[in-house]
ZAMARGU-4260 file (C-alpha; in steps of 0.2 Angstrom, whole numbers, plus 5000, padded with zeros to 4 digits):
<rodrens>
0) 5210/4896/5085 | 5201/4911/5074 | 5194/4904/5059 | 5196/4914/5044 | 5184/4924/5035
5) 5178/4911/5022 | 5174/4898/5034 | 5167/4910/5046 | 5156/4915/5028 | 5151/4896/5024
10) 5146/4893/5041 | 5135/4905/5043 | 5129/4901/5025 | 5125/4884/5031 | 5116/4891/5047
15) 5104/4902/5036 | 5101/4884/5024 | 5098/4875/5041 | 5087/4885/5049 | 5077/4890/5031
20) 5075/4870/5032 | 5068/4870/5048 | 5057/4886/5047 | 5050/4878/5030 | 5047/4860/5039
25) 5037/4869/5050 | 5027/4877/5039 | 5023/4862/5032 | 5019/4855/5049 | 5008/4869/5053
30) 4997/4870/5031 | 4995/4850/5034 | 4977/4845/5036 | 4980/4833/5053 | 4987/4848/5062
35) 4971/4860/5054 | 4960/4844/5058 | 4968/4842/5076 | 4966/4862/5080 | 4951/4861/5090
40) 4957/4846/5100 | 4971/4855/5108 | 4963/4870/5109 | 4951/4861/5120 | 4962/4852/5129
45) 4973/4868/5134 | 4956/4875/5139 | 4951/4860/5148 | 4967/4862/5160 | 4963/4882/5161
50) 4948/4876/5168 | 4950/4863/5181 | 4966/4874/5188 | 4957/4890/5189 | 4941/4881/5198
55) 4951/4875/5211 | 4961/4890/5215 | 4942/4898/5215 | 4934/4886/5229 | 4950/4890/5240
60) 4949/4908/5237 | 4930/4906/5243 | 4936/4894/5258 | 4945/4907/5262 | 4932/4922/5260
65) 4922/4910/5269 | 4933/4908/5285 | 4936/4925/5288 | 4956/4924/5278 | 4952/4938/5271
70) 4970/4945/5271 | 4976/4929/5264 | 4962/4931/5249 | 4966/4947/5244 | 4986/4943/5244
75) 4983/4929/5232 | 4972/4940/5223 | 4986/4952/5219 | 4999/4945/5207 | 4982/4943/5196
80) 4977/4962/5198 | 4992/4966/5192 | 4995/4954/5177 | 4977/4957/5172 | 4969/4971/5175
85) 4976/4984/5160 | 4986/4998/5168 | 4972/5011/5159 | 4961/5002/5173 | 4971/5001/5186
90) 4974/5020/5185 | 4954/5024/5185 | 4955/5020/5204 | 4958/5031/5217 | 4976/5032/5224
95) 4966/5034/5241 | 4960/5017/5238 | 4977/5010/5233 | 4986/5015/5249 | 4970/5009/5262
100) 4970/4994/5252 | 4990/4993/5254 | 4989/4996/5274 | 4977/4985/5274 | 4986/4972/5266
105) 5003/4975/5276 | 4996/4980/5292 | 4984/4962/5294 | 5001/4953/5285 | 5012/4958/5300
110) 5001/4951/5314 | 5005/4933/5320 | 4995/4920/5312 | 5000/4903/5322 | 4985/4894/5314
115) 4988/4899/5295 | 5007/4895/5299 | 5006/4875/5307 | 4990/4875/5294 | 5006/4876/5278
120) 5017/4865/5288 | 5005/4851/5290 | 5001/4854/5268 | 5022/4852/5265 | 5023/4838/5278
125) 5009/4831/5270 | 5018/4833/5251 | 5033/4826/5258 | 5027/4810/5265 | 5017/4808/5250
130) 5031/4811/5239 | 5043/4799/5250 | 5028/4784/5248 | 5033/4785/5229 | 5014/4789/5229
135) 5014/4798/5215 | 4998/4803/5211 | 4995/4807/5228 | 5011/4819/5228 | 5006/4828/5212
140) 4991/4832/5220 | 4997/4836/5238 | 5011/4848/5229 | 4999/4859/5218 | 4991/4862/5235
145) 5007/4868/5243 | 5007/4880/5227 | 4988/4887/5231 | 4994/4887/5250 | 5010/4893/5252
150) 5011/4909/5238 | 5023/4920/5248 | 5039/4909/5250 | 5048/4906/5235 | 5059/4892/5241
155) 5044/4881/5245 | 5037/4885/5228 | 5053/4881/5219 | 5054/4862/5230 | 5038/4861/5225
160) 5039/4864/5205 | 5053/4853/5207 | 5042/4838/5217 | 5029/4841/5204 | 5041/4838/5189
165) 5050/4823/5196 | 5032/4814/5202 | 5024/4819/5185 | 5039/4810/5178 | 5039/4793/5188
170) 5018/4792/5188 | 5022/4788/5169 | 5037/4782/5170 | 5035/4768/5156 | 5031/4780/5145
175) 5047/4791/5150 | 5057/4774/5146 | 5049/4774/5129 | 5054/4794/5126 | 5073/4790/5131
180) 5073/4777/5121 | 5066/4784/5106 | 5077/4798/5109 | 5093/4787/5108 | 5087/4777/5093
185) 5081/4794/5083 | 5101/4801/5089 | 5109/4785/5080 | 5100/4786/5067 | 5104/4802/5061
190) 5114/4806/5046 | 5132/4810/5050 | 5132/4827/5040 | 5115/4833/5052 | 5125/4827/5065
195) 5142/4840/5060 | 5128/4855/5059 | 5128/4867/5071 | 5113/4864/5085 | 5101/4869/5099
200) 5112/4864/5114 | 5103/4864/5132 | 5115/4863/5144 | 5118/4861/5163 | 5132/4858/5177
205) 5135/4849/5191 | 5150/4853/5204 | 5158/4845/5219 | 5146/4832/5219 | 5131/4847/5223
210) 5114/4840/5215 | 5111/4825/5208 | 5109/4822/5191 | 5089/4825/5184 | 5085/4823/5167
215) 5074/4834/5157 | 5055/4834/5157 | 5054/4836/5139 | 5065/4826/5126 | 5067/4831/5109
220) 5078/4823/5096 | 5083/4840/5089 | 5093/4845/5103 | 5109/4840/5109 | 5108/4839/5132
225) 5124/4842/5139 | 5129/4838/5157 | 5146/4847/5165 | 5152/4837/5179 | 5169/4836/5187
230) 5166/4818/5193 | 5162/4802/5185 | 5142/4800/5179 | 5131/4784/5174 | 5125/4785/5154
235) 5107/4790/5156 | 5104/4790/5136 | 5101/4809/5136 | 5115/4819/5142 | 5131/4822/5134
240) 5147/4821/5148 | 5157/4834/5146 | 5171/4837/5159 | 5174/4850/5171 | 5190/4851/5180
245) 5194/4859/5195 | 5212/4870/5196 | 5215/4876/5211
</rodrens>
């Protein structure tokens, strides 16, 4: 059913209070002196994770300038030349070095390279065996290094993103209890009028028994996870069932 004008009116009007709430909570989050004080803290820490990432990446890339790989160096190097390096820079070069750096680039890519090829397998096998071991420090380790070694096939990095999540997730898995269940007990608690107000849903689906059912890496209290599914599914604590049917 439409609703009418007036309602249509008061909800929105309702809308604009919640989120004034929430935008003004924030700014309050943000003026508070343990957020100032904490500043440099996260700053650090971000930077600290910057750091250690790009070092690695940097002692393969010289493993590899060191063996000769060449090819495989500068193809890694390229997403970063072009996120980078400002267009006004990129068009100071010449477009006689672009196109020998391109046939360069494709011509060496299209020879056969047995060795770099078994060298990715044995990394995966490695990552998989790791992650089957429910050693999971070992297979957050083991799946990064996919993603330095394999940057050209998107399936393996998507399988490995997704490896990386789900291990992240069961090497603290205590504290992923303790999230759920603070989650839960923060959903109870709420007050029956925030619960009626509209909200942030984050939804997905899950058909003819396709996937399996994964629950979010991050859980906030604000928002409302919502789980279609045309098939019966255990009460995790986070997501909403909601059905699905099928009509043929």
């Amino acid at each position: 059913m439409t609703k009418e004008p007036n309602e249509r009116a008061d909800e929105i009007g309702r809308l604009h209070q919640r989120v004034t709430a929430l935008e003004t909570q924030l700014v309050a989050v943000h003026s508070s002196y343990s957020w100032r004080i904490t500043g440099p803290l996260r700053r650090a820490y971000d930077g600290a994770g910057w750091v250690l990432r790009n070092t690695r990446r940097a002692f393969i890339l010289l493993g590899w300038l060191l063996t000769g790989q060449f090819t495989r160096a500068g193809n890694a190097l390229v997403p970063y030349y072009q996120r980078y390096v400002p267009l006004r820079i990129r068009n100071m070069i010449p477009s006689r070095v672009h196109a020998a750096l391109n046939r360069r680039l494709q011509g060496d890519a299209t020879v056969p390279q047995p060795n770099a090829a078994a060298s990715q397998r044995a990394v995966i096998a490695a990552a998989e065996a790791a992650f089957r071991s429910q050693d999971w420090p070992q297979a957050i380790n083991r799946w990064e290094t996919v993603l330095d070694a394999v940057p050209d096939n998107e399936d393996v990095r998507g399988r490995a993103r997704l490896n990386l999540s789900v291990a992240r997730r069961l090497s603290q898995i205590d504290c992923y209890k303790r999230e759920i269940a603070d989650y839960v007990a923060a959903r109870a608690a709420e007050d029956p009028q925030i619960k009626a107000q509209a909200r942030v849903a984050i939804y997905t689906a899950v058909s003819g028994g396709y996937d399996s059912i994964k629950l979010p890496e991050k859980i906030d209290p604000r928002f409302d996870y919502v789980l279609f599914m045309d098939s019966p599914a255990p009460d995790t604590g986070v997501w909403q069932i909601r059905p699905a049917p099928y009509y043929d």
